[in-house]
Residue frames as a rotation matrix with the C-alpha (Angstrom) as fourth column:
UNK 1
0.197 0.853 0.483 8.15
0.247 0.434 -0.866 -7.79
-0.949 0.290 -0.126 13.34
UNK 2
-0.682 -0.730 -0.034 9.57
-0.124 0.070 0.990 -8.03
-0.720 0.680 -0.139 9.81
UNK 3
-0.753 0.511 -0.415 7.62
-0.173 0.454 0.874 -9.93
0.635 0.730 -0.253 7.74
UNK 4
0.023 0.957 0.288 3.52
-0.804 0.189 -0.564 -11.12
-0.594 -0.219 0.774 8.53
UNK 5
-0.849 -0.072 -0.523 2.47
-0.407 0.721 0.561 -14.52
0.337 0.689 -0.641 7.41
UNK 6
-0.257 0.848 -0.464 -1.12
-0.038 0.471 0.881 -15.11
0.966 0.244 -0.088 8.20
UNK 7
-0.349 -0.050 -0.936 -1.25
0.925 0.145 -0.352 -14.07
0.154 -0.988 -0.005 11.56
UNK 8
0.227 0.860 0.457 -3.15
0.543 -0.501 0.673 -11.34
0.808 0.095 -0.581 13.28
UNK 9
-0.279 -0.665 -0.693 -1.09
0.958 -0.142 -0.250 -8.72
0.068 -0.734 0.676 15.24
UNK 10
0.746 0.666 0.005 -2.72
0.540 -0.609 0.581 -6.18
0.390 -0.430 -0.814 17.58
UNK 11
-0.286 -0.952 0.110 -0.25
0.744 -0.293 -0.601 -3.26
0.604 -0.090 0.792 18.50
UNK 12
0.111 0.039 0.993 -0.87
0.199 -0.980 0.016 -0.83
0.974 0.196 -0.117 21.17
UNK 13
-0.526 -0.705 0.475 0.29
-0.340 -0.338 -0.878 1.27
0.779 -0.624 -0.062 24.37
UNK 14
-0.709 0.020 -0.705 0.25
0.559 0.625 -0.544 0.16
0.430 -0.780 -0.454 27.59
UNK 15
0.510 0.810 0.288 -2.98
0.514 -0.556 0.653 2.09
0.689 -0.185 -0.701 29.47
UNK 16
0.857 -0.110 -0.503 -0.01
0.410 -0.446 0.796 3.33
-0.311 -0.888 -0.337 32.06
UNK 17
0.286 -0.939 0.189 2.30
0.913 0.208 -0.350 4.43
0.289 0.273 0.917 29.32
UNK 18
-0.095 -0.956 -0.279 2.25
0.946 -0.174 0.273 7.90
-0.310 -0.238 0.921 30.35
UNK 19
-0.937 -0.316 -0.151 1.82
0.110 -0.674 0.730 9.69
-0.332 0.667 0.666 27.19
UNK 20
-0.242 0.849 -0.470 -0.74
-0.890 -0.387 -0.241 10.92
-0.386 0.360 0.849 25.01
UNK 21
-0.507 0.052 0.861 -1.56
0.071 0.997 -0.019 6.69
-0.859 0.051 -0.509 24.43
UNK 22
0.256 0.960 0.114 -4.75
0.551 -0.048 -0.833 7.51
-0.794 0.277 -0.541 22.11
UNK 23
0.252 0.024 -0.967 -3.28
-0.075 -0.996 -0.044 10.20
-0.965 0.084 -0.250 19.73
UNK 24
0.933 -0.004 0.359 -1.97
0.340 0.328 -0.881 8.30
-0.114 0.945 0.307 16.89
UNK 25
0.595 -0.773 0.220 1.24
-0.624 -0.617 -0.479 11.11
0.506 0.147 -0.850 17.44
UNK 26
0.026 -0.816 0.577 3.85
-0.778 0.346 0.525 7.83
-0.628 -0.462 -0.626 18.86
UNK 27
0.077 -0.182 -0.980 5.56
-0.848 0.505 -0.160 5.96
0.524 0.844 -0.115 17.16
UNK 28
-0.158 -0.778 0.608 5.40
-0.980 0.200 0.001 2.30
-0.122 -0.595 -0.794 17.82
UNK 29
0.792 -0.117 0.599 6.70
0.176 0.983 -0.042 0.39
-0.584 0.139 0.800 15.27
UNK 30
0.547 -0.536 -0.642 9.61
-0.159 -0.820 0.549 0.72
-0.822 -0.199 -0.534 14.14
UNK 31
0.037 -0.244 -0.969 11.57
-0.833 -0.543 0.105 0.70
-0.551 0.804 -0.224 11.07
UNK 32
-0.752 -0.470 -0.462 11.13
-0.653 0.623 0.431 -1.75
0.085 0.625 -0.776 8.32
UNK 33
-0.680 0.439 0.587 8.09
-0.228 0.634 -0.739 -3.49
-0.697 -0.637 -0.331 10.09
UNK 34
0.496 0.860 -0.122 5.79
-0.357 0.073 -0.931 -5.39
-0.792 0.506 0.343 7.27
UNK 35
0.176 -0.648 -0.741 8.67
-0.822 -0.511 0.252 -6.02
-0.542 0.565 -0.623 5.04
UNK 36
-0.811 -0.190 -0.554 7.96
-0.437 0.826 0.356 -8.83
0.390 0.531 -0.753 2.62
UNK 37
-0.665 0.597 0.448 4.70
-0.235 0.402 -0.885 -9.66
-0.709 -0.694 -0.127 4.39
UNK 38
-0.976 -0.008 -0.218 2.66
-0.143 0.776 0.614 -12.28
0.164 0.631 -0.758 2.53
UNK 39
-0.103 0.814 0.571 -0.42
0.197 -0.546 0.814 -12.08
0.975 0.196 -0.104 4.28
UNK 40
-0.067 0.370 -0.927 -2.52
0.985 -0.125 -0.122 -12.08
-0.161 -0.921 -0.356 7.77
UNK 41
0.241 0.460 0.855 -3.23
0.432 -0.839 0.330 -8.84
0.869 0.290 -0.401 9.45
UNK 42
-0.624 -0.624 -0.470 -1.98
0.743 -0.290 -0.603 -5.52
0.240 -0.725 0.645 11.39
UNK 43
0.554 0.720 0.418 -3.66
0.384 -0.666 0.639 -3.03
0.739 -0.193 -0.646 13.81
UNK 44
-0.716 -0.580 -0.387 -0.61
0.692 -0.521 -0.499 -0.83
0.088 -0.625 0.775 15.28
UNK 45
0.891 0.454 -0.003 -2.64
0.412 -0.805 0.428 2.51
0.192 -0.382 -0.904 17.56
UNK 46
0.337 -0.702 -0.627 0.21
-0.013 -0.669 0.743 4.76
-0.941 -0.242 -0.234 16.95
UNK 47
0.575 -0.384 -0.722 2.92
-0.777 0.020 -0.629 5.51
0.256 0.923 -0.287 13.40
UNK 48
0.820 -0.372 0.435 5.36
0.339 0.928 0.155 3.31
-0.462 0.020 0.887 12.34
UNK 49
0.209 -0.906 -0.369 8.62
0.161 -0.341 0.926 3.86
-0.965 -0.253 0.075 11.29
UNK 50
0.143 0.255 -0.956 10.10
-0.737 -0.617 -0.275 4.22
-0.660 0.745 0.100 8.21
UNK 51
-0.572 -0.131 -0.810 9.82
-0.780 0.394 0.487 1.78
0.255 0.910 -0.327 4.92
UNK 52
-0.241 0.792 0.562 6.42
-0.477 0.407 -0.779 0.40
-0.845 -0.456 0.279 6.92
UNK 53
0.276 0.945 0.174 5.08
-0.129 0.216 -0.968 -2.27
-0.952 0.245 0.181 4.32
UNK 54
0.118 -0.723 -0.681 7.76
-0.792 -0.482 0.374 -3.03
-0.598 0.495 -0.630 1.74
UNK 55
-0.856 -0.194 -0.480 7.37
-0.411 0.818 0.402 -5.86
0.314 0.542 -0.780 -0.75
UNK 56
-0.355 0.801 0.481 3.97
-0.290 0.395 -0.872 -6.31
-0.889 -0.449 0.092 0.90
UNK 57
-0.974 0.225 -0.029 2.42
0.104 0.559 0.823 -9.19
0.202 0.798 -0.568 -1.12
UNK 58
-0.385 0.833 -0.396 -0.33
0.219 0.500 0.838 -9.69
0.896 0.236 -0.375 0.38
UNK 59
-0.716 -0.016 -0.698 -0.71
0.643 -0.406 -0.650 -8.10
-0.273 -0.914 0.301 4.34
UNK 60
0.434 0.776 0.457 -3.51
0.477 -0.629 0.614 -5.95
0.764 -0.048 -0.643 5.63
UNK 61
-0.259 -0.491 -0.832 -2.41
0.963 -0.192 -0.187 -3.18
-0.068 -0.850 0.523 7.94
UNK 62
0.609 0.559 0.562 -3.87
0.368 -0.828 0.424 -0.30
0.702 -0.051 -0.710 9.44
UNK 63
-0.473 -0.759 -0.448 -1.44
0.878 -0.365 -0.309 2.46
0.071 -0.540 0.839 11.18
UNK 64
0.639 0.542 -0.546 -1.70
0.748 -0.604 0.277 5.86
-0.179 -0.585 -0.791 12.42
UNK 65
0.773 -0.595 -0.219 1.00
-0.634 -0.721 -0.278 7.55
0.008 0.354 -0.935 10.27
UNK 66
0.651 -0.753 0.097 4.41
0.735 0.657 0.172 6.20
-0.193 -0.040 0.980 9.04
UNK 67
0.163 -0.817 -0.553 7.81
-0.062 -0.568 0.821 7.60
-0.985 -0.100 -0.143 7.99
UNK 68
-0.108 -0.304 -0.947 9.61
-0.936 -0.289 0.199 7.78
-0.334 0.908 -0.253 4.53
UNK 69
-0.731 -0.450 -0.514 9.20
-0.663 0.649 0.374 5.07
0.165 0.614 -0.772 1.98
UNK 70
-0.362 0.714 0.599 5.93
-0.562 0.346 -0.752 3.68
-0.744 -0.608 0.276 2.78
UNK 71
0.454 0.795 0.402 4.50
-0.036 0.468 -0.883 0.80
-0.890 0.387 0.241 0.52
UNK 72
0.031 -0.500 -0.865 7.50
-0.883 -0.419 0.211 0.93
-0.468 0.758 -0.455 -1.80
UNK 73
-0.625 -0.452 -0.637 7.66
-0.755 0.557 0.345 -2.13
0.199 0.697 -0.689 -4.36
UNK 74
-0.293 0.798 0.527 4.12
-0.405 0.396 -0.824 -3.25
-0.866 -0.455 0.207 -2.80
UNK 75
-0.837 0.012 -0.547 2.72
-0.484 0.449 0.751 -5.89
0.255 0.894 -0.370 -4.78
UNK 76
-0.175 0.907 -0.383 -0.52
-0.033 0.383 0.923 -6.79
0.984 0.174 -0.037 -3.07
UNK 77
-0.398 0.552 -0.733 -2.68
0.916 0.275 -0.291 -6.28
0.041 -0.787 -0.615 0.07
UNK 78
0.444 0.287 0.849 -3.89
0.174 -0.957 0.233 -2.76
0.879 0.044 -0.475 1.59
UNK 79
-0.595 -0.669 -0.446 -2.38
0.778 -0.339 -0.529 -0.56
0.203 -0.662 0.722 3.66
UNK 80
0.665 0.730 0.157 -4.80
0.507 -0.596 0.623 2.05
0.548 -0.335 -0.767 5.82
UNK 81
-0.637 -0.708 -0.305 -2.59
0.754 -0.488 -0.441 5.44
0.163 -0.510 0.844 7.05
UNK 82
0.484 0.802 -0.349 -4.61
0.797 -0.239 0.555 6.88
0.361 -0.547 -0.755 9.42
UNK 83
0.273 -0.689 -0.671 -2.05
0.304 -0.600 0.740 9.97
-0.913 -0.406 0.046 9.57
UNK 84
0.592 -0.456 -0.665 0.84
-0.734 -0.646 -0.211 11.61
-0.333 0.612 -0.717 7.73
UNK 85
0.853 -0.488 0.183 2.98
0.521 0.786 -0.332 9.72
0.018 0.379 0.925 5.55
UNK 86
0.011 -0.594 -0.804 6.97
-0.306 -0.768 0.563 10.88
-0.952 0.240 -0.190 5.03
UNK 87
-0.089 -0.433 -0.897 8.71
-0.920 -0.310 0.241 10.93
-0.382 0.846 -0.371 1.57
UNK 88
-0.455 -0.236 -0.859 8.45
-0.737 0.641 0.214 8.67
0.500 0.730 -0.466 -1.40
UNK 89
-0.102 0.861 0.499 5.22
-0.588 0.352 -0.728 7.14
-0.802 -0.367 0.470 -0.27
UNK 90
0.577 0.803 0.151 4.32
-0.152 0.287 -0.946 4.15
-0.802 0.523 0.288 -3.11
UNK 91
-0.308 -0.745 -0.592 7.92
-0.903 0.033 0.429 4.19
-0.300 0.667 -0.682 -5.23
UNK 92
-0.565 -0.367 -0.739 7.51
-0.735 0.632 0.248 1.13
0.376 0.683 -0.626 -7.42
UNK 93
-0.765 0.411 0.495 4.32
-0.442 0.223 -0.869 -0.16
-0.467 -0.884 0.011 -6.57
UNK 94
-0.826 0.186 -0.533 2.65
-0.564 -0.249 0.787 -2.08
0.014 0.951 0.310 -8.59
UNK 95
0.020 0.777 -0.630 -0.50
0.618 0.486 0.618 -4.31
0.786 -0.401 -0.470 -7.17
UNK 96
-0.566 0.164 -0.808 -2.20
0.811 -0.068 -0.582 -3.17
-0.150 -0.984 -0.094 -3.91
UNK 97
0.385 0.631 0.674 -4.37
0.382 -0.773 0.506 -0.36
0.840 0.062 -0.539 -2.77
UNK 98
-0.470 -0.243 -0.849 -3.48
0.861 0.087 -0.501 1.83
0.195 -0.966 0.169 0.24
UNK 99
0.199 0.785 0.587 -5.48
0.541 -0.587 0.602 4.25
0.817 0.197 -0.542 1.57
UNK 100
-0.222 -0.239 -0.945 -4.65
0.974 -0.092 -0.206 7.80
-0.038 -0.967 0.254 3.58
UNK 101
0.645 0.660 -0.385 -5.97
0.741 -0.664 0.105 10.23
-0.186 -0.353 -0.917 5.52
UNK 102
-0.454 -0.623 0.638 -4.39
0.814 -0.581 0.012 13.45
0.363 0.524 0.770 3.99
UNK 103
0.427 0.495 -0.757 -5.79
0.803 -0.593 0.066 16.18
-0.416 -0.635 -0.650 6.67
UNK 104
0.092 -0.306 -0.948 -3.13
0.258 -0.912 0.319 18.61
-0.962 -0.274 -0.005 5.91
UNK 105
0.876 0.449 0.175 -3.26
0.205 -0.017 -0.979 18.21
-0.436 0.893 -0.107 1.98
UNK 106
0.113 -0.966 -0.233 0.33
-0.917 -0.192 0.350 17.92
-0.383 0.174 -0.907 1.91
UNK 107
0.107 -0.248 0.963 0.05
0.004 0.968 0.249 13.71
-0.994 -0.023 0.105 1.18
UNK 108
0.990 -0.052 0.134 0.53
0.135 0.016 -0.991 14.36
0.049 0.999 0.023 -3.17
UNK 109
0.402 -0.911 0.091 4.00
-0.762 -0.388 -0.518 16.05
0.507 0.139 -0.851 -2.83
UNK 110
0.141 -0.011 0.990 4.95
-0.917 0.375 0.135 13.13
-0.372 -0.927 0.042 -0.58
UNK 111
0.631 0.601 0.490 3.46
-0.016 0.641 -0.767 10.39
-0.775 0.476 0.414 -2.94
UNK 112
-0.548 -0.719 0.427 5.88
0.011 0.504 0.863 8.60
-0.837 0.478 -0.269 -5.82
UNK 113
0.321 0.906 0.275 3.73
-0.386 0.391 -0.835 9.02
-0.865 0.162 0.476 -8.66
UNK 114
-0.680 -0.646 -0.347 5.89
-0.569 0.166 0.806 7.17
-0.463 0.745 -0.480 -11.17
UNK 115
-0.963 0.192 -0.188 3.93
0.113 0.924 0.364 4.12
0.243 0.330 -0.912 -11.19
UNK 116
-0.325 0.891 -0.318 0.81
0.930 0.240 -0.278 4.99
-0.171 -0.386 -0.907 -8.90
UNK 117
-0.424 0.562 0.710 -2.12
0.166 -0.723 0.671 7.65
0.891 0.402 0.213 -8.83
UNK 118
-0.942 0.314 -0.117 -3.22
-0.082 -0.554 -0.828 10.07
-0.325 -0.771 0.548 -5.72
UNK 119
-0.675 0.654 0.341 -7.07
0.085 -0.391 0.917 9.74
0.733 0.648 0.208 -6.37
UNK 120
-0.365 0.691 0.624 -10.42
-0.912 -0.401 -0.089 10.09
0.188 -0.602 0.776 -4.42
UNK 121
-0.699 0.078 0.710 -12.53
-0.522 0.622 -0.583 7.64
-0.488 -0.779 -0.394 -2.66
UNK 122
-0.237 0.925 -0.296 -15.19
-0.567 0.115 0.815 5.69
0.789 0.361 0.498 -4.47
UNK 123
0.307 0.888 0.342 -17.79
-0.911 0.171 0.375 3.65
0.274 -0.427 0.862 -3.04
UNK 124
0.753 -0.002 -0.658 -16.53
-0.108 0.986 -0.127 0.69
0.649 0.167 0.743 -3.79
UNK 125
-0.178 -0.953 0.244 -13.39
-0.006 -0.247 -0.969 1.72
0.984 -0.174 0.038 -1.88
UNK 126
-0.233 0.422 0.876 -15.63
-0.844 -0.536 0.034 2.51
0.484 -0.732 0.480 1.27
UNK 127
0.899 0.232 -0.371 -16.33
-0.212 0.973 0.096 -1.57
0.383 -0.008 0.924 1.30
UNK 128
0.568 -0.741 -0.358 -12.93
0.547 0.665 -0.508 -1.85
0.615 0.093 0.783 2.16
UNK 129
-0.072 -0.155 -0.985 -12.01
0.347 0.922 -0.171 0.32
0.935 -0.354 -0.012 4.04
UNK 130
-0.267 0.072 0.961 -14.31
-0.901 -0.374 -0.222 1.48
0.343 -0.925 0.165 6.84
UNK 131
0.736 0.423 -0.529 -14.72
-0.082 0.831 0.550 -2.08
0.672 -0.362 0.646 7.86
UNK 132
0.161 -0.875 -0.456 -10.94
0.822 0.375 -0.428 -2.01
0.546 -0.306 0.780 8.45
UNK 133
-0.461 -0.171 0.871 -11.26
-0.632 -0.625 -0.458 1.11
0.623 -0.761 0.180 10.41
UNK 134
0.503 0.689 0.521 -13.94
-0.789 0.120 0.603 -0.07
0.353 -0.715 0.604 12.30
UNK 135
0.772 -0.276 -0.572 -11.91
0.190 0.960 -0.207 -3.18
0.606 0.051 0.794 12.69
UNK 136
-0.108 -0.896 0.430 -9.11
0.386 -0.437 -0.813 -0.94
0.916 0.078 0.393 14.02
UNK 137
-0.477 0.138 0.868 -10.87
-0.584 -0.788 -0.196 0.46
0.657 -0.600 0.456 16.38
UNK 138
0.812 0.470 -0.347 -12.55
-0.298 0.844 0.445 -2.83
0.502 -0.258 0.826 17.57
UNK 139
0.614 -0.627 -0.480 -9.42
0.613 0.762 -0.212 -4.23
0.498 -0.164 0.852 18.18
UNK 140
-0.636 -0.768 0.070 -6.80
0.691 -0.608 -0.390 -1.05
0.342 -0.200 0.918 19.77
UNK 141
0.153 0.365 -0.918 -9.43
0.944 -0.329 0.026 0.96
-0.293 -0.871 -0.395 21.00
UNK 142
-0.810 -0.391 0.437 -7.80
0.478 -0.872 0.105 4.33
0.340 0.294 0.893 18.65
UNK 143
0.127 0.447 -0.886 -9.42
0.162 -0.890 -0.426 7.48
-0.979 -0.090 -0.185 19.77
UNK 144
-0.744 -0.144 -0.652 -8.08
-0.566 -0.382 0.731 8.15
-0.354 0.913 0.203 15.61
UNK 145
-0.734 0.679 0.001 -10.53
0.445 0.480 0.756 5.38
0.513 0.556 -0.654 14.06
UNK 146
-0.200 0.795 -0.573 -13.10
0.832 -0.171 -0.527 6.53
-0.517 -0.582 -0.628 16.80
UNK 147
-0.288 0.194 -0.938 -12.88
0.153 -0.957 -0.246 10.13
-0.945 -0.215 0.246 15.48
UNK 148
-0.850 -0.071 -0.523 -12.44
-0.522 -0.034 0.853 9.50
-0.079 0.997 -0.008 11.67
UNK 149
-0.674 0.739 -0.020 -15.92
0.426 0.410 0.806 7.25
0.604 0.535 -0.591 11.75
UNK 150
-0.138 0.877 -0.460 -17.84
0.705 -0.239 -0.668 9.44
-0.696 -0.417 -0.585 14.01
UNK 151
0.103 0.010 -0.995 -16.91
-0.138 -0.990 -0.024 12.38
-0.985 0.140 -0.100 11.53
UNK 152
-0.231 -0.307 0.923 -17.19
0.540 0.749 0.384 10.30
-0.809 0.587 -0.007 8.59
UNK 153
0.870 0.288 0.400 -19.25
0.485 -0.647 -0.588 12.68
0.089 0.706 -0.703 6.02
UNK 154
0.872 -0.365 -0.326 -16.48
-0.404 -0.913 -0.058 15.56
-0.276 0.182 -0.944 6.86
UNK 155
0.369 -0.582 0.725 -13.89
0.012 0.782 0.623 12.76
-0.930 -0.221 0.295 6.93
UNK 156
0.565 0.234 0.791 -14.10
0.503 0.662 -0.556 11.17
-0.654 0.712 0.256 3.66
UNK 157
0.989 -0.119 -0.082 -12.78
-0.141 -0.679 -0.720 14.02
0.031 0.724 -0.689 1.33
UNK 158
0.413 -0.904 0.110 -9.13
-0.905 -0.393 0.166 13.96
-0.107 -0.168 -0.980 3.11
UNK 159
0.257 -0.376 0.890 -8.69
-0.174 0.888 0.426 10.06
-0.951 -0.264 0.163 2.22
UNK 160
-0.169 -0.645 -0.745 -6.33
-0.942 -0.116 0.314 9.28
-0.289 0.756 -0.588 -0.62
UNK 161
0.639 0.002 0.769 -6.33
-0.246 0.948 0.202 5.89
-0.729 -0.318 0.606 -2.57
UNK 162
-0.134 -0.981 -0.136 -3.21
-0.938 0.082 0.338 5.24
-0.321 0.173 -0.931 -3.71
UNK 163
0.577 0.146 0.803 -2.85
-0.098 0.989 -0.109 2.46
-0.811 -0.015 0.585 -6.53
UNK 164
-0.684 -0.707 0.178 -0.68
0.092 0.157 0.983 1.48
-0.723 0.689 -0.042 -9.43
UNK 165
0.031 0.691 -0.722 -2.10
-0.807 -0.409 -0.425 3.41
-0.589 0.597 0.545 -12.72
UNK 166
0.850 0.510 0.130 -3.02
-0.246 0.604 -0.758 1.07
-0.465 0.613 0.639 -15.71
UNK 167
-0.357 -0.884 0.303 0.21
0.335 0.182 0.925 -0.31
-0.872 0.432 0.231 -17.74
UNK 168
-0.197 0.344 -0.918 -0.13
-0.876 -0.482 0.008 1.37
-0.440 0.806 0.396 -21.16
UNK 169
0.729 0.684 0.024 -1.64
-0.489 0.545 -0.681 -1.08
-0.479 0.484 0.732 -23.68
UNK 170
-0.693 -0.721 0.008 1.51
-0.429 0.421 0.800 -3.18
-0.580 0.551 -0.600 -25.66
UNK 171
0.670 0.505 -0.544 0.14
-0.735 0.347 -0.582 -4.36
-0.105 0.790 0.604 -28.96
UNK 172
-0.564 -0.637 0.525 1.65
-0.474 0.770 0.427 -8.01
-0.676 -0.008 -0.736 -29.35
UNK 173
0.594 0.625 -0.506 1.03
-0.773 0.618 -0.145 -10.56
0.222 0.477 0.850 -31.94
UNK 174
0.147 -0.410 0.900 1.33
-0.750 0.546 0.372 -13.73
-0.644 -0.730 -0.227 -31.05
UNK 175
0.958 0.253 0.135 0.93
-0.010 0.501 -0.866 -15.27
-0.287 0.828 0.482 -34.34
UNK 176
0.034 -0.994 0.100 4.79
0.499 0.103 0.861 -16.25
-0.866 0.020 0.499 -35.67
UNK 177
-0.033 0.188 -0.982 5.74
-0.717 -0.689 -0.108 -14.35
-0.697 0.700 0.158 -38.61
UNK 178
0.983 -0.149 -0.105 5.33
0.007 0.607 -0.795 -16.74
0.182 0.781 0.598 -42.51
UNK 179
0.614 -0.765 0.197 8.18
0.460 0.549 0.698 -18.95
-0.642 -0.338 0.688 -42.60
UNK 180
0.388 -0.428 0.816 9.03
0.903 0.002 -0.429 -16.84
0.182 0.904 0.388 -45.66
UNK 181
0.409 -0.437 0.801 9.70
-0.248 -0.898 -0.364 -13.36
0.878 -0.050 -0.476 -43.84
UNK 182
0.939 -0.338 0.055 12.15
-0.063 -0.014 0.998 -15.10
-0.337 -0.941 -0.035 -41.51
UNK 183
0.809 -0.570 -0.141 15.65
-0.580 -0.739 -0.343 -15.12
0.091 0.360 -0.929 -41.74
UNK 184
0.964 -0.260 0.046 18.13
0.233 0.919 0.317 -17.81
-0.125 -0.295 0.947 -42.53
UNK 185
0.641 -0.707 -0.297 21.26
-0.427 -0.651 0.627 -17.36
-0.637 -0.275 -0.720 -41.59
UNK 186
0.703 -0.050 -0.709 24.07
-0.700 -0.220 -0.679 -18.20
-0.122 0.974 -0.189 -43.78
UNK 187
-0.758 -0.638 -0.133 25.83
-0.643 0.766 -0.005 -20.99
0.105 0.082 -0.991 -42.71
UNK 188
-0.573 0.574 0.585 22.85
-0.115 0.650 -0.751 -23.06
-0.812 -0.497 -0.306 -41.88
UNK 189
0.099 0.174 -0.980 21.73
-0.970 -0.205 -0.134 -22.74
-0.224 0.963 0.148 -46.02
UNK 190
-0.028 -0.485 0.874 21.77
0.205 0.853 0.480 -26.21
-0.978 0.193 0.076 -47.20
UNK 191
-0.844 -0.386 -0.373 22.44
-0.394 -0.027 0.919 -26.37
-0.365 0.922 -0.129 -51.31
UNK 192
-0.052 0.976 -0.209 19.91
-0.663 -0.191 -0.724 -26.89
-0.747 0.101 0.657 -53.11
UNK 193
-0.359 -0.620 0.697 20.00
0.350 0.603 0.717 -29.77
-0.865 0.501 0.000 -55.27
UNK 194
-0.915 0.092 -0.393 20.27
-0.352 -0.660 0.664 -28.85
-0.198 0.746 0.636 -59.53
C-alpha cells in the first residue's frame, strides 16, 4: 500500500492472530506505506513502519505508532499517531497537520523542527481530531482509541500538533523599477541623433 488515492482502507489483526491484537504494540504496516498519497483515508490498529506518510498531499491516516521519518516532505492532509514516533518525525514539511500522542514526553527530541513546531492542542484542533479517533475506533475496534477517548480530560495534554511554522514575511515590490533606474547595456545603446 504505497500511495492512497481516494479510497478508504481499514487495517487490522485477525481476531485469531495470537498476539496482543488490541495493543497498538505490532507493527502492521510496513515501510514506506502512504507515500505520495493524494487523498482518501487510513485506519491501521497497530504502528507502521518506517517513512509512514511521505509526500502526503492530501491522505488522512490514523496509526498506532510509526518508525523513523514520519510525515517527511508532507504537503497536505493529517496524520493521527496514536503512539511513539522514531527519528526525524516532520523533516521538510510544509502544509499538513499531524497530531501525536506523546505519553512518554520523549516526542520533541524526535520531531524535525527545521520547518515545523511541537505545540499544544487547541480547540479548534479537537474538531479534527477526536472525530478521527472516534472514527478509528468505529472502524478497527482499537482498545488505543477506546482508551485515549474514555480518558480524554487526562489524555489531551500528551497530544502534540505538529505543523509547518509561518514562512518569515519577504517584503516584495511588485511595482517595476522607473525606466530611468534600469540599466542599458552597452551594445544595445542606439546613437542618438545630433
Amino acid at each position: 500500500m504505497k500511495r492512497l488515492s481516494g479510497a478508504e482502507i481499514i487495517v487490522k489483526p485477525f481476531p485469531q492472530a495470537g498476539y496482543a491484537a488490541r495493543s497498538g504494540a505490532q507493527t502492521i504496516l510496513g515501510n514506506a506505506a502512504l507515500y505520495g498519497a493524494t487523498s482518501g483515508r487510513l485506519f491501521a490498529a497497530g504502528r507502521a513502519g518506517d517513512r509512514f506518510a511521505v509526500r502526503n498531499s492530501g491522505a488522512v491516516a490514523v496509526v498506532e505508532g510509526l518508525g523513523a521519518h514520519g510525515c517527511e516532505y508532507m504537503t497536505g492532509g493529517v496524520v493521527v499517531v496514536l503512539g511513539t514516533t522514531g527519528a526525524n518525525f516532520g523533516a521538510g514539511m510544509t502544509n499538513g497537520v499531524a497530531f501525536v500522542l506523546d505519553e512518554d514526553g520523549r516526542f520533541a527530541s524526535r520531531c524535525n523542527t527545521e520547518l515545523v513546531a511541537v505545540e499544544a492542542l487547541t480547540a479548534a484542533d479537537e474538531e479534527i481530531l477526536l472525530p478521527l479517533v472516534g472514527a478509528h475506533l468505529e472502524r478497527t475496534g482499537s482498545a488505543v482509541a477506546a482508551r485515549i477517548l474514555a480518558e480524554w480530560e487526562s489524555m489531551r495534554p500528551f497530544v502534540r500538533r505538529v505543523a509547518p511554522r509561518p514562512a518569515p514575511a519577504v517584503a516584495l515590490s511588485l511595482a517595476p523599477p522607473p525606466a530611468a533606474e534600469l540599466p542599458i547595456p552597452e551594445k544595445t545603446r542606439m546613437a542618438r541623433p545630433a
